[in-house]
N, C-alpha and C positions, 0 to 999 in steps of 0.2 A: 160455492165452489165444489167441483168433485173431487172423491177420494184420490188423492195421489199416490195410492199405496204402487211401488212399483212392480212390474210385470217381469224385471228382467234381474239377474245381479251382473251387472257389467265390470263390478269395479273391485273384485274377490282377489287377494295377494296382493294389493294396493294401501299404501301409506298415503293417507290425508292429513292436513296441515290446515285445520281451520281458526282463523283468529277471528276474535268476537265471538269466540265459539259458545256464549252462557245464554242467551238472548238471542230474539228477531229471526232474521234471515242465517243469521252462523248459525243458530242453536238447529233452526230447522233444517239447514244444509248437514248440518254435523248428523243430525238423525237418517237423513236422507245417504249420504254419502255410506254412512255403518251399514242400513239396512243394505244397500248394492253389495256388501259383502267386504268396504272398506275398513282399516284399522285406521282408527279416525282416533290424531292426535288435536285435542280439545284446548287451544287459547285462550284464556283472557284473563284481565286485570283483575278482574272480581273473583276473587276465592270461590265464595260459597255459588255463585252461579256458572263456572267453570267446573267444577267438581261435580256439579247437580249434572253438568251435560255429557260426561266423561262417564259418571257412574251408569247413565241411563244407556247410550249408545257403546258400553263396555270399550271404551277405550282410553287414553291416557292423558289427565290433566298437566298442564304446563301454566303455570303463572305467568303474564308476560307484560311488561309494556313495553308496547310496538315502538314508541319515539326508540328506545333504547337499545342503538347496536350489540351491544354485549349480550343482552338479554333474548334479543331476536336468533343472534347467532347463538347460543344455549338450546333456544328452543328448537333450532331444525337439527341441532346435535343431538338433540333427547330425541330426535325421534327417529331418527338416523341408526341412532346406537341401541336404542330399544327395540325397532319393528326391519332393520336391515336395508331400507329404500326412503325416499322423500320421492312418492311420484306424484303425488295432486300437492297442489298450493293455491287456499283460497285464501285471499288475502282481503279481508272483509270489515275490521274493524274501521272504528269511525266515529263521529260523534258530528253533531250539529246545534251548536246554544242558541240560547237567544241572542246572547251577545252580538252572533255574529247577523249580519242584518243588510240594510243598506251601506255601499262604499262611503255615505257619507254621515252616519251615526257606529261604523263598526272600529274599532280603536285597532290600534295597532297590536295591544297585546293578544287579543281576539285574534283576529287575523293570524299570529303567527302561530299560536296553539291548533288552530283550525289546519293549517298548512303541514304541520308537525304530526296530529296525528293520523289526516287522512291521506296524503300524500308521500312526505315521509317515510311513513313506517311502510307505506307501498313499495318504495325504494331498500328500502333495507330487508324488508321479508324477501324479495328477488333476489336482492344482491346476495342472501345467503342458503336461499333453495335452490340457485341457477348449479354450485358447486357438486352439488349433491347428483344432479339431476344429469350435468353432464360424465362426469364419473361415470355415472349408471349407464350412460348411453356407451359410452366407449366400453364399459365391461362385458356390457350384454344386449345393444341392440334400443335398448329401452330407454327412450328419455324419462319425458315427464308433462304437465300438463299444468300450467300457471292462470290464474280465474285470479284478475283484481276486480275487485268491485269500483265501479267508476257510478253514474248516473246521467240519466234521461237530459239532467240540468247542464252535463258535456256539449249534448248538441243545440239545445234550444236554452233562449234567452227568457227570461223572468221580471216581468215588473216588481212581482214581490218579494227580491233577491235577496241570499242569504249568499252574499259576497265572497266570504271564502272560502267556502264550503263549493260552490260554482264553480271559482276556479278550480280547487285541488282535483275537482274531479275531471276536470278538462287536463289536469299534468296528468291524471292515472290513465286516462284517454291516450293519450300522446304515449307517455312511456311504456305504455304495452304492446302500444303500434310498433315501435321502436323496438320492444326486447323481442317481441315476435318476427320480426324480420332479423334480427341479429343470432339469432339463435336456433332458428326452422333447420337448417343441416345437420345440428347437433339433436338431430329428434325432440325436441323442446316447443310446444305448443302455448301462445301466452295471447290469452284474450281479455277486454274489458267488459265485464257485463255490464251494462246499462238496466237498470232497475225504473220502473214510473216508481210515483210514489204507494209506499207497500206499506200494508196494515200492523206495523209494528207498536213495540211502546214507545219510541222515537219518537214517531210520527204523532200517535196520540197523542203527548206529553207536547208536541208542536202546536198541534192543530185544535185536539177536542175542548181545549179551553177556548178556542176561537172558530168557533161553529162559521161563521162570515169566513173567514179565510180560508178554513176547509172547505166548503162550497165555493168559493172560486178556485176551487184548484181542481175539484171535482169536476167542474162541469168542460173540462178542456180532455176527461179522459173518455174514447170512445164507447169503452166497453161500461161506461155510467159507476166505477166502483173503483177502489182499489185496491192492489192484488196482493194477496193472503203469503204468507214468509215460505208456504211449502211451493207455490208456485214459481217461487226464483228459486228456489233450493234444485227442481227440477233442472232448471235450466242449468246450473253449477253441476248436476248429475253429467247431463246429455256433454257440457266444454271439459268435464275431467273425463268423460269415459271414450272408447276407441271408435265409437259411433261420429261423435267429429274430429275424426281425424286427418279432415284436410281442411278444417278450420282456424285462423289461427290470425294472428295479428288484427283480429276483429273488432271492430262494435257491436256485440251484440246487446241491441234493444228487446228487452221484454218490460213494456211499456203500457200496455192495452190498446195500442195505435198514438199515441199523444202525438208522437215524433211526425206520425204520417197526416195529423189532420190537418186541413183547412178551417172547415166548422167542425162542429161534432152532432150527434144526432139530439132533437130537441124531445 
């Protein structure tokens, strides 16, 4: 992979709102978004990994768990009330167990933990940045700009399914469509990013114990790899900053082609 260091600061006097912010694709978004010259307020459940990405990107750590309305609404108050704006919202946290699996080995309690927190907490981070975001547009012109993280797994079907996980991200698909058309007149930009599968500790913790399974999953992405956490963090750069500004109730796939192939190359 090449350096992603960026070329531009697009996003200077900007409030970011990253959840999952300790780890993965948050952590490197969180860095990404600060380096553009964002004040990047840092979420997650995990103290000591929240704190680590807060201190590093100088901006301001928030404890949070996402299932938790009270708690979600705190966090876009703290950031509200500490940095004067809420205009990015990455809504990013998530998780995927093993539990969760085939629809006919995946339990019910599974399933709804799976639904709760990737889905869910997608709903409650918007339901409580939308407030913010419109405010801001009627005071001064300026909405805002909403990045849920959805998945590749939204548009295309899986023999090796991890059932609720599929779904929720086909609801974060759907209700992004849905907030970004209900909300584009009030200056309010709200896209799904679609991620392939990206070189995190997730995935490793999925896959690397199952060398077979990771190669079947491999051999379906075109570009022969999968993509490094600065390379979506990029893309979360380009849907928070005024660069897409007539993008908006989208799928955006950064994928390496999965979505687009037939075969892939041998």
């Amino acid at each position: 992979m090449t350096d992603q260091t960026p070329v531009c600061r697009r996003l200077v006097d900007r409030t970011a709102v990253v959840t999952g912010a300790g780890s993965g694709i948050g952590l490197a978004t969180a860095r990404r978004l600060a380096s553009e010259g964002a004040r990047v307020v840092c979420a997650d459940i995990d103290e000591v990994a929240g704190k680590a990405a807060a201190a590093e990107t100088g901006g301001l750590f928030v404890q949070v768990d996402v299932t938790d309305s009270d708690q979600v609404e705190a966090l876009y108050r703290t950031a509200f009330e500490t940095y004067g704006s809420v205009d990015i919202a990455f809504n990013n946290a998530g998780i995927s167990p093993p539990e969760d699996d085939s629809i006919l080995t995946t339990g019910l309690d599974a399933w709804k933990r799976v639904q709760e927190v990737n889905l869910t907490s997608v709903y409650l981070c918007c339901k409580h940045a939308l407030p913010y975001m419109r405010d801001q547009f009627e005071r001064t012109g300026r909405g805002g700009s909403i990045v849920n993280t959805a998945s590749f797994v939204a548009v295309l079907g899986a023999a090796t399914s991890q059932i609720s996980y599929t779904a929720s991200k086909g609801g974060v698909l759907a209700m992004s469509r849905e907030l970004g058309v209900q909300f584009a007149r009030e200056g309010i930009r709200v896209n799904a990013l679609c991620p392939g599968p990206v070189n995190t500790p997730l995935l490793k913790e999925l896959f690397a114990k199952d060398p077979e399974r990771a190669a079947r999953r491999l051999v379906h992405v075109p570009v022969g790899r999968f993509a490094e956490p600065e390379e979506i963090a990029a893309a979360v750069a380009f849907l928070a900053s005024d660069d897409s500004s007539f993008v908006n109730a989208a799928e955006f796939l950064v994928d390496g082609g999965i979505a687009g192939a037939y075969v892939t190359p041998v």
